[in-house]
N, C-alpha and C positions, 0 to 999 in steps of 0.2 A: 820577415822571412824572405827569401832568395827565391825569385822565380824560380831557378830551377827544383830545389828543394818542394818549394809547393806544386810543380807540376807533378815530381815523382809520389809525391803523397795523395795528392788529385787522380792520378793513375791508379793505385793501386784501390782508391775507394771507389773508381767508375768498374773496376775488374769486377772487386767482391759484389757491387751492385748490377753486374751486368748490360751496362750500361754501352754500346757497341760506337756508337757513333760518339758520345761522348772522349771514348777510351781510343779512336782511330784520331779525335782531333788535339785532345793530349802531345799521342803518339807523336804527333807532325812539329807539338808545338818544342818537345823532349827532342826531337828529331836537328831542330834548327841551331836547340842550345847547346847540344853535343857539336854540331859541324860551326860554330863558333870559337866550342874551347879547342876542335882542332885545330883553328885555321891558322896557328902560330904569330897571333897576337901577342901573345906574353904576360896577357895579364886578365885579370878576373872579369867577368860579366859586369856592369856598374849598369845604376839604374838607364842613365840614358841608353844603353847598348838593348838592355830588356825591352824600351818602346819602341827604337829601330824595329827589332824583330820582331816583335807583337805587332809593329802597324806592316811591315812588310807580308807577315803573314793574312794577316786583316787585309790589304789590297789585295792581295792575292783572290783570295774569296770576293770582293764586291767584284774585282774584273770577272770572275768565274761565275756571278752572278748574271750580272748584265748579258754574257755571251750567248748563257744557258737561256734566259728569256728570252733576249732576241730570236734564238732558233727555236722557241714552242717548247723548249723541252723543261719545264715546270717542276717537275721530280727531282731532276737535278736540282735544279736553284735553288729549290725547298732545301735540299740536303746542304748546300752552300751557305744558306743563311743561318742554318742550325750553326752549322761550325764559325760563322761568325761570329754568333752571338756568343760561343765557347770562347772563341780569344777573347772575345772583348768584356768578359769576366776579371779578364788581369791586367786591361788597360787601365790608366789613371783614369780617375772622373772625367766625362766630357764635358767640355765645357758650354753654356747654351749661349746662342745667339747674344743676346744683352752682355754677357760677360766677353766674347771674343769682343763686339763693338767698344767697351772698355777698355780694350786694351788697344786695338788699332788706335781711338783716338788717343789716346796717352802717348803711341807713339809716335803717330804725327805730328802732336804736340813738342815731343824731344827733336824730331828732326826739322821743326819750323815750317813745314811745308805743306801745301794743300797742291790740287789738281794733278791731272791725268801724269806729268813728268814726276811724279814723286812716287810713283808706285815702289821701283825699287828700292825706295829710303825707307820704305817702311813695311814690306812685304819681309824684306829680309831678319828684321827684328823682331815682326810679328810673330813669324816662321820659325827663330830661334827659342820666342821665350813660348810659344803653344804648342812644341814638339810634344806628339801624344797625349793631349788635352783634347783637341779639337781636327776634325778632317779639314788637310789642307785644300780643298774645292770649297770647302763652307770657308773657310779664311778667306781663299784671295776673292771670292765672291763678296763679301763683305769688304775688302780692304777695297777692291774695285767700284763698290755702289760710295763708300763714302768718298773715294776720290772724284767719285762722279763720271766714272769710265764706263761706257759703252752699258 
């Protein structure tokens, strides 16, 4: 089913359930996927466009997280990490630790390279194939400790 379809259907059961914050983070997520099919792209939402949005919404919230802690203000952040955990309902699985290190080395392995100057060779492939799988801080933290970087 079509993210957006299941957010409008996700909506309308946090309504009848009364569900306030659930139904405000819907809203934002409905919100994104409208100003999408306006932006005169010309063509349908495809899965990759769905995890752009869903992680750009997702950053959204951890940066809104951090800020809110930093300044003491705790209520807020609460409120932030609810809606987090809301998007990331319709994220793909993440992926854990042991499975991202399988894939960096596999792709070290393809690009032949090891230490600190190969980052790029394989930061970029990693990057491609765990879009929406995995936060890209846990990647290159991982791509960085097996090249042996800092």
């Amino acid at each position: 089913m079509a993210l957006e379809q299941l957010i409008s259907d996700d909506v309308k059961t946090a309504m009848k359930a009364g569900e306030k914050l659930r139904l405000e983070t819907l809203r934002s997520i409905r919100a994104a996927i409208l100003e999408f099919n306006k932006s005169g792209i010309g063509r349908d939402m495809e899965d990759a466009d769905e995890i752009k949005l869903l992680n750009s919404l997702a950053k959204k919230r951890k940066d809104s997280i951090e800020i809110y802690q930093n300044a003491g203000r705790q209520v807020e952040a609460d409120k932030e990490k609810t809606e987090l955990a809301i998007i990331m309902e319709y994220m793909p699985k993440q992926l854990t630790e042991d499975e991202i290190k399988e894939v960096v080395k596999k792709n070290m392995e393809a690009a032949g390279v090891s230490g600190p100057s190969a980052l790029g060779k394989v930061m970029g492939p990693t990057m491609k194939e765990l879009a929406g799988k995995a936060d890209g801080n846990l990647i290159q933290k991982i791509v960085k400790e097996m090249l042996g970087i800092g």
